[in-house]
C-alpha positions in Angstrom: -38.9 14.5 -7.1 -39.5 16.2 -3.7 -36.2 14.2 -2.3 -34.1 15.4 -5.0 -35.4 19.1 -4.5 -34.5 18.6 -0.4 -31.4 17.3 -1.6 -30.4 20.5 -3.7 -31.9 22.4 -1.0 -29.2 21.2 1.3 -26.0 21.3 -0.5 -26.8 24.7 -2.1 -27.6 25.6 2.0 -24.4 24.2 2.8 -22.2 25.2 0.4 -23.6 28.6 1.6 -22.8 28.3 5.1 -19.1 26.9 4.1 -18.5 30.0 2.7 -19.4 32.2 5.8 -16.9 30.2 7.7 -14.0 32.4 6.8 -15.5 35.7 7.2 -14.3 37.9 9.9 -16.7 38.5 12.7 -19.5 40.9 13.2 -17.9 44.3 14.3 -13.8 42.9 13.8 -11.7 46.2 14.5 -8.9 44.1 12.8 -11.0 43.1 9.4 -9.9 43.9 6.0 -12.5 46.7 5.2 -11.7 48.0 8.4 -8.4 48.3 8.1 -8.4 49.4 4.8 -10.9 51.1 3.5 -13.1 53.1 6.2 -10.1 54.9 7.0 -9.3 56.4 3.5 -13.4 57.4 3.2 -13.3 58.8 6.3 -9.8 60.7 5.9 -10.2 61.7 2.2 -13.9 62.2 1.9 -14.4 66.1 2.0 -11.3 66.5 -0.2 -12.2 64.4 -2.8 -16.0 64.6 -3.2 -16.7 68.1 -1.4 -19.7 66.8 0.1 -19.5 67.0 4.6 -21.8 63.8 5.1 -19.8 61.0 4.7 -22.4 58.6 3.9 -23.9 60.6 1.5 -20.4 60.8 -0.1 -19.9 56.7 0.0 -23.2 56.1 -1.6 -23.2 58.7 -4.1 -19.6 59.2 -5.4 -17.8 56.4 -4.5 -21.0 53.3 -4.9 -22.9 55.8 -7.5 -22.9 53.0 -9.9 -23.9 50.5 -7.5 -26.5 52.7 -5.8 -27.9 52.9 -9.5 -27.8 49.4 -10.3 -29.4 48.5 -6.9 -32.2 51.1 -8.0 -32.6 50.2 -11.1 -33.0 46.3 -10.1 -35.6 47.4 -7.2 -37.7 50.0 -9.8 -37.6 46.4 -12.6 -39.3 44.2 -9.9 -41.6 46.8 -9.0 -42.6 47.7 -12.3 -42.9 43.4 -13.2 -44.9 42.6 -10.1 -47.5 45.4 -10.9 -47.5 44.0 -14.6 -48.5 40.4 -12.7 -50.8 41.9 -10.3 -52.6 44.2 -13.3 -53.9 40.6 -15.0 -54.9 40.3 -18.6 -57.8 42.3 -20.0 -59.5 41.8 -22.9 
């Protein structure tokens, strides 16, 4: 059983590591996000959210869904580990 776990271990690790292959390196000037889309948050920020810090603007207008998911997954796990940690009274 623990071979066949090891085993599953090693293609799922490997499968992931093929797939980092043909991303572009740490910091590329020449990659697709920034060539792409830095630019148009960094030009067209103020104008179309009317907020002055730019990150604020990226994570609240533009990722406002996906800031809200990623909170509501982090507030879930919280609220189930300190349903596990509580324990069963009776």
């Amino acid at each position: 059983m623990k071979a066949i776990a090891l085993i599953v271990v090693c293609l799922a690790g490997g499968l992931l590591v093929y797939g980092t292959v043909d991303m572009p390196d740490w910091g590329d000037p020449t990659s697709p996000a920034s060539l792409h889309v830095s630019p148009r948050y960094i030009e067209k920020t103020v104008d179309e959210t009317a907020v002055p810090n730019m990150v604020t603007s990226v994570l609240a207008d533009y990722r406002g869904y996906d800031t809200l998911g990623e909170t509501t997954v982090i507030f879930t796990a919280g609220i189930a580990c300190l349903l596990l940690l509580r324990g069963m009274k009776k």
